[in-house]
C-alpha positions as CSV (number, residue, x, y, z in Angstrom):
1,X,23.1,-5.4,48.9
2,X,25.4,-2.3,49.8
3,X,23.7,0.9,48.7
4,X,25.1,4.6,48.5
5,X,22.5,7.3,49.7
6,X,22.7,11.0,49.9
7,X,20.6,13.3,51.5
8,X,20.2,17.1,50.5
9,X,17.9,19.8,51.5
10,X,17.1,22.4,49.0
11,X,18.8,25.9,49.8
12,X,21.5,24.4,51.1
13,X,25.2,24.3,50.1
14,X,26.1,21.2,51.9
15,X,24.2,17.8,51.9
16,X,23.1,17.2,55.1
17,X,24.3,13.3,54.5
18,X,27.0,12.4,51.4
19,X,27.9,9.2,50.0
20,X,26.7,7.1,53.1
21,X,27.0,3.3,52.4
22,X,24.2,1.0,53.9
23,X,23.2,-3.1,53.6
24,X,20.0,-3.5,52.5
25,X,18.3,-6.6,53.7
26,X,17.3,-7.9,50.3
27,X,18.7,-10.9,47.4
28,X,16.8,-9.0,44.6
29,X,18.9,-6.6,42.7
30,X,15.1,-5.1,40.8
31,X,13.3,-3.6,43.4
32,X,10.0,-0.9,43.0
33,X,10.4,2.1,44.1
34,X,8.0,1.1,46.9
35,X,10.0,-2.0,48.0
36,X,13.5,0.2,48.2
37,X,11.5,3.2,50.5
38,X,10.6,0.0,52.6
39,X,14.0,-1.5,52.3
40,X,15.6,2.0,53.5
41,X,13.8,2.5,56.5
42,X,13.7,-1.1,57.8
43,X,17.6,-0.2,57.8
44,X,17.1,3.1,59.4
45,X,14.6,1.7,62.2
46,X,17.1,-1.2,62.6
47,X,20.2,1.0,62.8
48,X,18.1,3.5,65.3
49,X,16.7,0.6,67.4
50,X,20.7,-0.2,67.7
51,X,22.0,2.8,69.3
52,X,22.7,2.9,72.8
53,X,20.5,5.8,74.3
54,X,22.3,7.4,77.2
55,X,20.0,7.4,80.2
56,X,21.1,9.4,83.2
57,X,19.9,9.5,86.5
58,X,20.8,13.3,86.7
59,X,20.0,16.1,84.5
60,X,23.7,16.6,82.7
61,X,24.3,19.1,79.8
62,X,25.3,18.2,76.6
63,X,27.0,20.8,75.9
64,X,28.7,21.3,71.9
65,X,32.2,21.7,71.0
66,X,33.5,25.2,71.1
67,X,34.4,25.2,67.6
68,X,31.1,24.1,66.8
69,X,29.0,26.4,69.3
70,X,29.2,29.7,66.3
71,X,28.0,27.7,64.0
72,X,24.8,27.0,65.6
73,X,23.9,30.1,67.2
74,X,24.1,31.4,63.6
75,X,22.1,28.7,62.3
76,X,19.8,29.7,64.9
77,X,19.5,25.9,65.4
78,X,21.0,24.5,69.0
79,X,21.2,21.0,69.4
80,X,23.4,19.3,72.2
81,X,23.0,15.7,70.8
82,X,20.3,14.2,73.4
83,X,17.8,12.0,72.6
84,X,15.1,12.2,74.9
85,X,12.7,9.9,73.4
86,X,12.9,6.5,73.9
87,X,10.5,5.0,72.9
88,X,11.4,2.4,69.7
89,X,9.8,3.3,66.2
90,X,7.1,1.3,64.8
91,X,8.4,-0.5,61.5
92,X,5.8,-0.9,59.3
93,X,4.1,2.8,60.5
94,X,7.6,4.4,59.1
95,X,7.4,2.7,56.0
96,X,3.8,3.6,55.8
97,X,4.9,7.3,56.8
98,X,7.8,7.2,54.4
99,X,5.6,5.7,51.4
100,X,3.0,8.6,52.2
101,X,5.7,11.8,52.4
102,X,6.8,10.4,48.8
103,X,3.3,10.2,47.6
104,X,2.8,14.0,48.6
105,X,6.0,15.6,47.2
106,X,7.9,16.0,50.4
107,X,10.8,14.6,49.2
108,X,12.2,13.3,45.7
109,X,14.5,10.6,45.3
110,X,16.9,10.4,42.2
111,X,19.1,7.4,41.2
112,X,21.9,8.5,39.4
113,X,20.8,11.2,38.0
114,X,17.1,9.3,36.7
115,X,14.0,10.9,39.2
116,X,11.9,8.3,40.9
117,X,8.6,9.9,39.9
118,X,6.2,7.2,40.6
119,X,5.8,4.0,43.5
120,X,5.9,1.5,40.8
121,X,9.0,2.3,39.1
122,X,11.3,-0.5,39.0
123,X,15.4,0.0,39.3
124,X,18.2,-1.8,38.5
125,X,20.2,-1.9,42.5
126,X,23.3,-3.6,40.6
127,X,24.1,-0.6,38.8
128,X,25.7,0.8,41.8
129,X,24.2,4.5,41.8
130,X,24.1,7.1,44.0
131,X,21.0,7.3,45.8
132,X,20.3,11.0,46.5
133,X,16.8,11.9,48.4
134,X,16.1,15.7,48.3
135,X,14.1,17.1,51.2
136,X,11.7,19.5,49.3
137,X,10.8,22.8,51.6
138,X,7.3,24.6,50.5
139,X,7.2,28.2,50.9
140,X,4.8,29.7,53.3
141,X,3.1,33.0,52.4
142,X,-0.4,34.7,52.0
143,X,-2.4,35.9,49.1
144,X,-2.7,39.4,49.8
């Protein structure tokens, strides 16, 4: 079952991933709102667990573009594209991970434009909707 996802963070222009098209490994076109989390990061893990990490026997920089070197040290955010960690990702503790973050309002997930409020809510996958998960960002302050 193909599926379009888009990621968004709030406070920010651009999405962070737009109208990305993935296979989900399922026959059933109604699916929970549990069963599609699990369904998305079975994908995720499986597409991860896929990627060739680049192991070197010597320390090389990865350094960016030079187009692309202003825009992070504005952003104040520097990555080189390196992952250092190789270990593989445990399936069922992501799903559990994923299940819990939506559970606790770290993220919401709209289909079409319908929220996914609750776990149980069923949806219609042969509808062919944009799948849009918003990364929610809590503000951090004190009292007095």
């Amino acid at each position: 079952m193909n599926l379009t996802i888009s990621v968004k963070q709030l406070g920010k222009k651009h999405p962070i991933l737009q109208d990305n098209v993935i296979v989900l490994a399922t026959t059933s076109t109604v699916v929970t709102v549990t069963q599609l989390l699990e369904l998305v990061v079975a994908q995720q893990v499986d597409q991860f667990s896929k990627s060739s990490f680049e192991v070197d026997d010597e320390d090389k920089t990865h350094l960016p573009n030079d187009h692309y070197l202003p825009i992070l040290l504005d952003s104040g955010k520097m990555s080189f594209g390196a992952i250092y960690n190789h270990n593989l990702p445990d399936l069922k503790k992501a799903q559990e991970t994923a299940i819990q973050a939506f559970e606790d309002g770290m993220f919401a997930i709209f289909y079409g434009d319908d929220a996914l409020e609750t776990l149980k809510q069923t949806i219609d996958l042969e509808e062919n909707k944009t799948l849009t998960f918003i990364r929610l960002t809590f503000l951090a302050g004190s009292y007095w």
